[in-house]
ZASE-270353 format. One line per field, with one value per residue: residue in one letter; chain; x, z, y of N, C-alpha, C in turn. Coordinates in Angstrom, 3 decimals, m for minus. Layout:
rest: c(A ...)
kette: c(A ...)
n.east: c(X ...)
n.up: c(Z ...)
n.north: c(Y ...)
ca.east: c(X ...)
ca.up: c(Z ...)
ca.north: c(Y ...)
c.east: c(X ...)
c.up: c(Z ...)
c.north: c(Y ...)
//
This chain:
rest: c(X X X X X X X X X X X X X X X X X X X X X X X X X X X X X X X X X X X X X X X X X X X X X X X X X X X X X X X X X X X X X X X X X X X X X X X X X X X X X X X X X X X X X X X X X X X X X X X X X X X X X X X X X X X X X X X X X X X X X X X X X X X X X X X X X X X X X X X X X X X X X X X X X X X X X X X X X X X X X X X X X X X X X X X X X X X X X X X X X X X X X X X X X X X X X X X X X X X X X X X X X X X X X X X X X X X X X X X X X X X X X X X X X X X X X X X X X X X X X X)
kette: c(A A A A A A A A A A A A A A A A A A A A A A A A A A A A A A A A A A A A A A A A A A A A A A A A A A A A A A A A A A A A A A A A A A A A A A A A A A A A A A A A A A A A A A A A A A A A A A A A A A A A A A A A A A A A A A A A A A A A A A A A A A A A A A A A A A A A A A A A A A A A A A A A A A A A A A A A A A A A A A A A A A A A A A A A A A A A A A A A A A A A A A A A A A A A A A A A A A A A A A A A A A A A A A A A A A A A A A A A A A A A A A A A A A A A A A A A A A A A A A)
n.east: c(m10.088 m7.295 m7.238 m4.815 m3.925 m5.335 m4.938 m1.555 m2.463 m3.970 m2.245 0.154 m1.239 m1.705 0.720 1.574 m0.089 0.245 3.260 2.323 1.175 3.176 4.864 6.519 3.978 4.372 4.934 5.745 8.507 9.499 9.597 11.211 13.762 14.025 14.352 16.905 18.971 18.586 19.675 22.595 22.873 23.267 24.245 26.813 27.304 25.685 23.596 20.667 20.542 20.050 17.558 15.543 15.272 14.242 11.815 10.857 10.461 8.571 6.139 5.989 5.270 3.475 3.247 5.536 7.345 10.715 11.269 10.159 11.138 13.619 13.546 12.808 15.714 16.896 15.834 16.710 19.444 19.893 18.434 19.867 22.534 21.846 20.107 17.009 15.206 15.588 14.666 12.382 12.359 11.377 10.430 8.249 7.567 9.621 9.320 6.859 7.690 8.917 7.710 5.687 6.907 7.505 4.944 4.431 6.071 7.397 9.799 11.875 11.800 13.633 15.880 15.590 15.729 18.895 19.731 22.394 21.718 19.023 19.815 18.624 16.001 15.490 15.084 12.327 8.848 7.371 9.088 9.699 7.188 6.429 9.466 10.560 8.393 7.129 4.967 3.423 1.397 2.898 5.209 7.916 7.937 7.076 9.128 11.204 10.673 10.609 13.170 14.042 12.969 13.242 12.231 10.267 8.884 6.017 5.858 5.554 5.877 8.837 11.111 11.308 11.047 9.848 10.933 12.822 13.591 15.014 15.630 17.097 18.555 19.338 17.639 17.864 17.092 17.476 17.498 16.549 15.379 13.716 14.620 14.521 17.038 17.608 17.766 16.437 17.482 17.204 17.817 18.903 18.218 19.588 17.786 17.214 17.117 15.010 13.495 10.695 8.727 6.833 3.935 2.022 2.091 4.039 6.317 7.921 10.433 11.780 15.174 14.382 11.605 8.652 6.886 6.913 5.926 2.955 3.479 1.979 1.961 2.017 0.697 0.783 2.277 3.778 2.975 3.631 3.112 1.027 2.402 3.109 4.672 6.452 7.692 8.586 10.867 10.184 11.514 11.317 10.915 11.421)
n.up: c(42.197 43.641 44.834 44.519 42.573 40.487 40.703 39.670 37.322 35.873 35.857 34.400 31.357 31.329 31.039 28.793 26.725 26.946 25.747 23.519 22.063 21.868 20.456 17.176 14.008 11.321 8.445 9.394 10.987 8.652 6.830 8.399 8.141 5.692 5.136 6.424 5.425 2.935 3.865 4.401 2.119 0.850 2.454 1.486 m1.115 m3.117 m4.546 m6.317 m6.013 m2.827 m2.865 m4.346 m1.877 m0.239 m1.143 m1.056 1.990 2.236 1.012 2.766 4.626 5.601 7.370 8.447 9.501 9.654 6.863 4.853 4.908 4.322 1.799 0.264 1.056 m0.630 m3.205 m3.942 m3.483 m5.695 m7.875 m7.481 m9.260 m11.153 m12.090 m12.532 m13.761 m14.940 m12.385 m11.479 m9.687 m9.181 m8.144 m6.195 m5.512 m4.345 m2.495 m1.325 m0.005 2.542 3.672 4.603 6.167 7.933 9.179 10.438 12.079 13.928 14.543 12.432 11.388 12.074 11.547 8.708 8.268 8.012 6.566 4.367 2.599 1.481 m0.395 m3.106 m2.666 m1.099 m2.079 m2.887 m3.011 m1.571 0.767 2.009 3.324 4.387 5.928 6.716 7.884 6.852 7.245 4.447 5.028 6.640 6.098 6.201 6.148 3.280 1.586 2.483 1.258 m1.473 m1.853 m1.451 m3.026 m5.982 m9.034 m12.017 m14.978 m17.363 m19.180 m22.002 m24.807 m26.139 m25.129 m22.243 m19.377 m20.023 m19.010 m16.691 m12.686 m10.244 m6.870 m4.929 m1.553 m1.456 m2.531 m5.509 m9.053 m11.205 m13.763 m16.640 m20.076 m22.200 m25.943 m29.500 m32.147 m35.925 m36.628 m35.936 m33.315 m29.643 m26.722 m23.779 m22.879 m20.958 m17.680 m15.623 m12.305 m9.965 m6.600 m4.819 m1.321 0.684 2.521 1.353 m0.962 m3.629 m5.474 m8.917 m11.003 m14.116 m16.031 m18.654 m18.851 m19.089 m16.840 m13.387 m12.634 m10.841 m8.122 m7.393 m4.160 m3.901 m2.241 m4.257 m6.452 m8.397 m9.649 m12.099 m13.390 m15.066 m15.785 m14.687 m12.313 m11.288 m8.665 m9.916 m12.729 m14.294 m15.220 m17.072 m20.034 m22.609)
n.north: c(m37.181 m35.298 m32.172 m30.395 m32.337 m31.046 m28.797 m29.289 m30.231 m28.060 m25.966 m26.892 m27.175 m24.421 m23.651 m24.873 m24.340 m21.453 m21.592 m22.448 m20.687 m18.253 m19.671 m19.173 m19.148 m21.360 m19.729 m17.422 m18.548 m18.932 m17.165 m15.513 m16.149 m16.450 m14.125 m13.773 m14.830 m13.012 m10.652 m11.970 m12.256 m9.610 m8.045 m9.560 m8.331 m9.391 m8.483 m9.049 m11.143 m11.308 m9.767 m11.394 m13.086 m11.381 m10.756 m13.176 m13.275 m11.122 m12.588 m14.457 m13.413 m10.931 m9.021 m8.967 m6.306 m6.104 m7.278 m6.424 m3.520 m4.334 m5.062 m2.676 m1.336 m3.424 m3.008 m0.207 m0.076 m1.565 0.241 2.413 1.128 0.938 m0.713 m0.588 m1.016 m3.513 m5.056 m3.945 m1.271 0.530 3.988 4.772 2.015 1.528 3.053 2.564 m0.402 0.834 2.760 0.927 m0.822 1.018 1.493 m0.734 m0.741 1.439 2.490 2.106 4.234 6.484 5.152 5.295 7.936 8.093 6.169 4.959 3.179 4.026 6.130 6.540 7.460 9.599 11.734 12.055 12.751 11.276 9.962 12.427 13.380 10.602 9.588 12.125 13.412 15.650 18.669 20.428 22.646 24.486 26.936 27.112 24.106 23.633 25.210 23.394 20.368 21.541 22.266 19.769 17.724 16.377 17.271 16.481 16.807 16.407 13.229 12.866 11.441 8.874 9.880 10.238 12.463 15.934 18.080 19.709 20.294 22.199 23.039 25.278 26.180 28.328 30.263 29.755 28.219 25.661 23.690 21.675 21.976 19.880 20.089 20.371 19.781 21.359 18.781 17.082 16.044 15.428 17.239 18.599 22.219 24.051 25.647 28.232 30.164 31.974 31.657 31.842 31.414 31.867 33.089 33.491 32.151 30.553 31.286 31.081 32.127 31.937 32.444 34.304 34.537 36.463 37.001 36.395 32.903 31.504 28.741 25.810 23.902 20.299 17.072 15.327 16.650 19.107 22.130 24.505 27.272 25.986 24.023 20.499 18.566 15.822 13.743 11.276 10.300 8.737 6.414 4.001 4.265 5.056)
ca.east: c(m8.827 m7.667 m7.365 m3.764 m3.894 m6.280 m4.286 m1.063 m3.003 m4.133 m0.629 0.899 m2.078 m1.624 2.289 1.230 m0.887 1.329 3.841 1.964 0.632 4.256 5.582 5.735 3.606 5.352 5.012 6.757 9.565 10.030 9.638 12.502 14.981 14.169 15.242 18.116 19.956 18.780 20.580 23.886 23.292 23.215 25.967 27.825 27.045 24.934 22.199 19.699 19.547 19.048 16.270 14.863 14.954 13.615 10.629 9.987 9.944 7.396 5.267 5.711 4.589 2.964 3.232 7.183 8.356 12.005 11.804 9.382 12.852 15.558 13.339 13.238 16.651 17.603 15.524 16.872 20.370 19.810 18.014 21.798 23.319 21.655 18.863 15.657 14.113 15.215 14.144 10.687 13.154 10.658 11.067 7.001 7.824 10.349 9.077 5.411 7.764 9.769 6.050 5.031 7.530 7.532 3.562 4.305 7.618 7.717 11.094 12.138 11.330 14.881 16.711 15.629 16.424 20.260 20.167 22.824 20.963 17.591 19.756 18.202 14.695 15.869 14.478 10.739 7.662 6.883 10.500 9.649 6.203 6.873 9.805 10.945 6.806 6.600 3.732 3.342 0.803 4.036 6.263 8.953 7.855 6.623 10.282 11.941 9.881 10.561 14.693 14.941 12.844 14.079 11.221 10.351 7.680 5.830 6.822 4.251 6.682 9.755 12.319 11.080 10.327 10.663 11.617 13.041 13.574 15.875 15.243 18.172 18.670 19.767 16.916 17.719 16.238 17.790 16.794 16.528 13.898 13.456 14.393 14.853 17.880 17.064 18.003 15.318 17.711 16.892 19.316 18.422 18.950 19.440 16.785 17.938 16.214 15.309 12.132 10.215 8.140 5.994 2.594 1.357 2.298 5.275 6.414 9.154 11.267 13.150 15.422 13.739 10.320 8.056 6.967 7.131 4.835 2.264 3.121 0.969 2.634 0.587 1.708 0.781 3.625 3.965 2.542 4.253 2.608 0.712 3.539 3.136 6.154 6.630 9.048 8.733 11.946 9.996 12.691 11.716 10.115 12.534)
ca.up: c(41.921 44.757 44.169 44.034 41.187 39.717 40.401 38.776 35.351 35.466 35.558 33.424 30.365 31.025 30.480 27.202 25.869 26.618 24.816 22.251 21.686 21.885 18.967 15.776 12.872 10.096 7.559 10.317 10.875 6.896 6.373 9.058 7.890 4.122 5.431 7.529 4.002 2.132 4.496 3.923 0.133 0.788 2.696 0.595 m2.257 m4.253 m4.194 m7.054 m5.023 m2.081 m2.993 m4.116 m0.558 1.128 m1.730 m0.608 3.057 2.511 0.351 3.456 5.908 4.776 8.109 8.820 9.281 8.817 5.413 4.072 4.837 3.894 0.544 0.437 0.915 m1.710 m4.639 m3.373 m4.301 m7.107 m8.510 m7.545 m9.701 m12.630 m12.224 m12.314 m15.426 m14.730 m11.200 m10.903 m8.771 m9.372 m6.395 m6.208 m5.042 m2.585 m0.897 m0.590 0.982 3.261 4.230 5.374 7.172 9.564 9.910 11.182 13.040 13.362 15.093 11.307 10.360 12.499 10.854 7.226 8.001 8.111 6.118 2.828 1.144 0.592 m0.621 m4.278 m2.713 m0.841 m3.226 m3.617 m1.828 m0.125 2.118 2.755 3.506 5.610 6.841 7.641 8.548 6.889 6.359 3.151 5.395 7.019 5.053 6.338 5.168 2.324 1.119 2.444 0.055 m2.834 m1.959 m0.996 m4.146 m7.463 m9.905 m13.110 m15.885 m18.024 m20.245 m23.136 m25.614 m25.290 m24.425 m20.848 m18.831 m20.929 m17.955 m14.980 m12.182 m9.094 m6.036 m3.568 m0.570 m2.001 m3.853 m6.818 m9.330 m11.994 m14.405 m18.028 m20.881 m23.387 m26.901 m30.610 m32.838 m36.518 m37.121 m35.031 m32.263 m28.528 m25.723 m22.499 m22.491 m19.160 m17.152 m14.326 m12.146 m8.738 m6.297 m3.194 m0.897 1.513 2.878 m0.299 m1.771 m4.347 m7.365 m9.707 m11.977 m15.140 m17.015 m20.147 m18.647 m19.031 m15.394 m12.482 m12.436 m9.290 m8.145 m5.941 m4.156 m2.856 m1.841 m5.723 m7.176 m8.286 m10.686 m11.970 m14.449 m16.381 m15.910 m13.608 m11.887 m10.183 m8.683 m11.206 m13.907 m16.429 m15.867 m18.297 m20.916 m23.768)
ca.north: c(m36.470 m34.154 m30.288 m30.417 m32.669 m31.016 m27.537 m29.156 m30.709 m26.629 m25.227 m27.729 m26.782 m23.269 m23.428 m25.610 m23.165 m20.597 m22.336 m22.982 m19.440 m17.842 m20.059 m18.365 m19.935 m21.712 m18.283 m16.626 m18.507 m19.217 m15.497 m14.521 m17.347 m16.344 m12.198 m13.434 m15.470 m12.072 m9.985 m12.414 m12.267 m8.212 m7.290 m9.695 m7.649 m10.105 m7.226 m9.811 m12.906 m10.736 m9.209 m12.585 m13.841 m10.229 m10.726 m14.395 m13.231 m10.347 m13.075 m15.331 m12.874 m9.885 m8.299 m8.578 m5.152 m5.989 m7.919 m4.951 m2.369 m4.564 m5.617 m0.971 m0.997 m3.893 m2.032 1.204 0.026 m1.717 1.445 3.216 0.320 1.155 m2.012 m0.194 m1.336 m4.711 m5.456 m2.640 m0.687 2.113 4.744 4.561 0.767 1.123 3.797 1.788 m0.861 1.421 2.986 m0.680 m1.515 2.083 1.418 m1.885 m0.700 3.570 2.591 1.911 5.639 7.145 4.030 5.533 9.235 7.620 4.799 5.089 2.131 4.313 7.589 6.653 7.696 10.573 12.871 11.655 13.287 9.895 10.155 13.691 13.286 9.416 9.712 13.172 13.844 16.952 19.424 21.483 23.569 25.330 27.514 26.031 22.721 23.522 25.250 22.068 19.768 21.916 21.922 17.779 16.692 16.459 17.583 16.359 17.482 15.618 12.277 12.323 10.626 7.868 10.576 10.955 13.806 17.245 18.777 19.306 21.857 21.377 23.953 24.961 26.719 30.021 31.032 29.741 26.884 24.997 22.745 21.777 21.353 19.678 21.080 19.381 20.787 21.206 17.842 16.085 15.074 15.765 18.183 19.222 23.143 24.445 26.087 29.135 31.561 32.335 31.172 32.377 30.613 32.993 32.955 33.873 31.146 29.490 32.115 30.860 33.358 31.800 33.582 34.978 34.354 37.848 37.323 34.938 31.561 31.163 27.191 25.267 22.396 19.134 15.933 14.705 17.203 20.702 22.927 26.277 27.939 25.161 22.446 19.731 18.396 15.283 13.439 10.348 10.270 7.807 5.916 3.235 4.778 4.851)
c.east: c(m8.677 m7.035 m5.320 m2.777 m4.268 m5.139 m2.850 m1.410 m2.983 m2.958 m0.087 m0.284 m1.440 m0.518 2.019 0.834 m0.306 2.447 3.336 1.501 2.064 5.458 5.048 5.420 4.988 5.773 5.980 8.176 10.350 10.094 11.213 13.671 15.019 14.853 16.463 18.956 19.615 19.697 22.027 24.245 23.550 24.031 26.826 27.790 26.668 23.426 20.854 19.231 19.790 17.826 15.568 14.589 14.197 11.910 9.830 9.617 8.692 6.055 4.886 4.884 4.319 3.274 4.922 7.821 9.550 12.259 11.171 10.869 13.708 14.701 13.352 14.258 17.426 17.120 15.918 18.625 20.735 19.525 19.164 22.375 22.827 20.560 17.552 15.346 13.973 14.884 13.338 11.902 12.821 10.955 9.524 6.954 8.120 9.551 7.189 6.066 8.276 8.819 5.454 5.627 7.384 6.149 3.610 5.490 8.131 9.095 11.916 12.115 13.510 16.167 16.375 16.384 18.352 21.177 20.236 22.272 19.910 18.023 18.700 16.545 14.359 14.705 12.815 10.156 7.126 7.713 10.073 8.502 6.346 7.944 10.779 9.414 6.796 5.531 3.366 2.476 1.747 4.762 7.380 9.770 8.059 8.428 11.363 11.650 10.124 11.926 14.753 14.562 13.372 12.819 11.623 9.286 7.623 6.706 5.768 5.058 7.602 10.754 12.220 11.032 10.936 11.030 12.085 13.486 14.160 16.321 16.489 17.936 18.576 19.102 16.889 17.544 17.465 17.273 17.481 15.382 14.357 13.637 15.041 15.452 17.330 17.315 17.109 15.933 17.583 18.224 18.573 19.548 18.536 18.296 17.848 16.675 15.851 13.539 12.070 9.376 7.976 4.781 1.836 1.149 4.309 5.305 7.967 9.366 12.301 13.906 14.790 11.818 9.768 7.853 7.132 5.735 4.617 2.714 2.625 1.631 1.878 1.781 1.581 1.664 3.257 3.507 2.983 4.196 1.752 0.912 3.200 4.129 5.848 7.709 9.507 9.665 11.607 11.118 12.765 10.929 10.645 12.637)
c.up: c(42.957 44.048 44.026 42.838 39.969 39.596 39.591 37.210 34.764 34.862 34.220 31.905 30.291 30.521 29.082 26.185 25.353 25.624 23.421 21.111 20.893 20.525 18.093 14.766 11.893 8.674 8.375 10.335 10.015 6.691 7.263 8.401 6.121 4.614 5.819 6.090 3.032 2.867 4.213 2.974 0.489 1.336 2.245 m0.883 m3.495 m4.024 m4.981 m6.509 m3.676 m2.055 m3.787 m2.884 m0.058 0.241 m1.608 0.549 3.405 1.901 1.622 4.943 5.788 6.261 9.305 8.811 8.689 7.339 4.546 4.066 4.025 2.731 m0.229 m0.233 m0.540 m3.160 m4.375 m4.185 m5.708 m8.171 m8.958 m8.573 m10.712 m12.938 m12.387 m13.001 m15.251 m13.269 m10.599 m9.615 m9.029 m7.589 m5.718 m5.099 m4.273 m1.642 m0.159 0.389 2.328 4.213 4.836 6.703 8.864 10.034 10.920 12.391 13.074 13.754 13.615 10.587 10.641 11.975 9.654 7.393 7.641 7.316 4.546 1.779 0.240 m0.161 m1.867 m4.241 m1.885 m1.077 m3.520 m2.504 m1.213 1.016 2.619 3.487 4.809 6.559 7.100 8.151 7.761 6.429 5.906 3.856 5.687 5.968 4.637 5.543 3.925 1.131 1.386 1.503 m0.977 m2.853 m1.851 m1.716 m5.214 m8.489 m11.611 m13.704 m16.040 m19.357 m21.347 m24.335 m25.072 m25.060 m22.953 m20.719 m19.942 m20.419 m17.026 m13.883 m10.685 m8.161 m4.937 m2.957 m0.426 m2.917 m5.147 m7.808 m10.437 m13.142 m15.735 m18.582 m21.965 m24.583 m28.258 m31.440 m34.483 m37.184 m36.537 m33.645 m30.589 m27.876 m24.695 m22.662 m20.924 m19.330 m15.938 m13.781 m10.670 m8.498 m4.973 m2.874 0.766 2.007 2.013 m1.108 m2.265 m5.169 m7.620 m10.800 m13.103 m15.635 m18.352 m20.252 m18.812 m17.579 m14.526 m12.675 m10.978 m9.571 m6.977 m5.848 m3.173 m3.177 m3.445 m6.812 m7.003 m9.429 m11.014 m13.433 m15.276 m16.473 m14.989 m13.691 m11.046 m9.487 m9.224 m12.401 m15.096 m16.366 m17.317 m19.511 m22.556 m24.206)
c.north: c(m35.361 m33.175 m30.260 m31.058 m31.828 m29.192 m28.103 m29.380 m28.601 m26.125 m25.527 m27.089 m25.533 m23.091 m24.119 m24.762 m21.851 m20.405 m22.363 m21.211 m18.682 m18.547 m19.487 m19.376 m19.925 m20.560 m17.577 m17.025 m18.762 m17.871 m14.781 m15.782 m17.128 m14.759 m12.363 m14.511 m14.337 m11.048 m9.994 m12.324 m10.785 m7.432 m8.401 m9.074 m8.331 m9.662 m8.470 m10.558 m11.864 m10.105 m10.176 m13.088 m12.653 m10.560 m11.638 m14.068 m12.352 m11.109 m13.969 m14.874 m11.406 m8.296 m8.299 m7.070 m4.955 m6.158 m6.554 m4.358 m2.937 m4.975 m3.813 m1.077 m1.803 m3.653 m1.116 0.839 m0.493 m0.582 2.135 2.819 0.375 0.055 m1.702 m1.063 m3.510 m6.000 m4.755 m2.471 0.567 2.549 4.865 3.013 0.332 1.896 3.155 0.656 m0.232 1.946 1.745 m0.702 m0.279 2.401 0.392 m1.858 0.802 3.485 2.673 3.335 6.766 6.136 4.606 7.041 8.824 6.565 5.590 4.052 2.728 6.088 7.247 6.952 8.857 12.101 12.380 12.221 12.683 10.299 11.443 13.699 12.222 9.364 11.119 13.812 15.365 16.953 20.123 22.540 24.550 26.174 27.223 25.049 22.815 23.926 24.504 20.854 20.368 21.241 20.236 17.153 16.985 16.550 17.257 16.447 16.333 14.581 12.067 11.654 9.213 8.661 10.505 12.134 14.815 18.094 18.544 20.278 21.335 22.756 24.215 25.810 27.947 30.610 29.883 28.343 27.414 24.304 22.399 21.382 20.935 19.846 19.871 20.164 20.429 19.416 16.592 15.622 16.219 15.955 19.082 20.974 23.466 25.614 26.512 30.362 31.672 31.989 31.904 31.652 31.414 32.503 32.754 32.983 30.721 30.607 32.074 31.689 32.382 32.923 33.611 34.490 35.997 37.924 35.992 34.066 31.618 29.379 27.088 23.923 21.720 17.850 14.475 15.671 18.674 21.177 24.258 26.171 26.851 23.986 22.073 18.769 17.565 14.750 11.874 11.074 9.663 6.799 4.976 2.961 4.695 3.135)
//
């Protein structure tokens, strides 16, 4: 065989191989062809059977970036739509997929700061934490994380949380608790009062408190005075 044979058989293999390498496995291209008919179900606003197809494509390929997001985004609005309970459209859920997908794709992280599908997760100490990066070490931070989550006490019954406490810009907190009229039935009275957030620390002021509560905030919730505050609602507890 002379060398110029022998150099095209070479070539010819190597382009084979190449070839062969560069095709995506059968999971792969069942996983993008199951995302790209959830997509169509999803901006046609058949949010259910889209998020059947984004849930087959992350089963078909565990390491798809896109289907991870757009399976995010289609519990994210369902959640909006009032579906939690009956499609685990916990905010725990999405934001573990939403976290996948910007490990496997950080380009995916400046696509969430923007994206109206995931407002319904907005508010959780994952999003603040994943994708705006903050860090509670700062002061900064740490009084941006109080204002962008939505805090809620404990759920030791089926009412859900018995509290709740909601931080703004201007000082001043919100909330409601818990309370039972003499007739046994449950009514959120309001909760008011004013917060700081220093070197020092966190100290929250209600009205008709004797003095202010020390809180300590970590990336597993908040504590002021006693109470621990996360950003779990219970939703489906009742």
């Amino acid at each position: 065989m002379t060398s110029s044979v022998v150099a095209r058989a070479l070539v010819a293999l190597t382009m084979a191989s190449s070839l062969h390498a560069e095709a995506p496995a059968p999971e792969a291209k069942r996983a993008r062809a199951l995302n790209d008919r959830g997509h169509a179900l999803h901006v046609a606003g058949k949010l259910e059977e889209g998020l059947a197809a984004f849930r087959a494509a992350v089963e078909a390929d565990a390491n798809y970036a896109l289907a991870h997001y757009n399976l995010a985004c289609a519990l994210a609005r369902l959640r909006a739509a009032g579906k939690t309970c009956e499609v685990d459209a916990y905010r725990g859920t999405i934001m573990e997929h939403l976290e996948r997908a910007i490990d496997l794709d950080p380009k995916r992280r400046e696509r969430a700061r923007v994206d109206e599908d995931l407002r319904a997760v907005r508010d959780t100490l994952s999003f603040q934490r994943v994708v705006w990066q903050r860090q509670i070490a700062t002061v900064a931070d740490r009084r941006a994380v109080l204002v962008a989550v939505s805090w809620f006490g404990p759920s030791p019954g089926a009412y859900g949380p018995t509290s709740a406490l909601d931080f703004s810009d201007d000082g001043s907190v919100g909330g409601w608790q818990l309370v039972f009229d003499d007739d046994g039935a449950p009514r959120r009275a309001p909760l008011a009062g004013r917060f700081t957030v220093s070197e020092h620390g966190i100290e929250v002021r209600l009205e008709g408190a004797a003095a202010a509560s020390k809180a300590t905030l970590s990336w597993d919730g908040l504590e002021v005075g006693g109470t621990r505050y996360t950003d779990d609602p219970d939703d489906c507890s009742a």
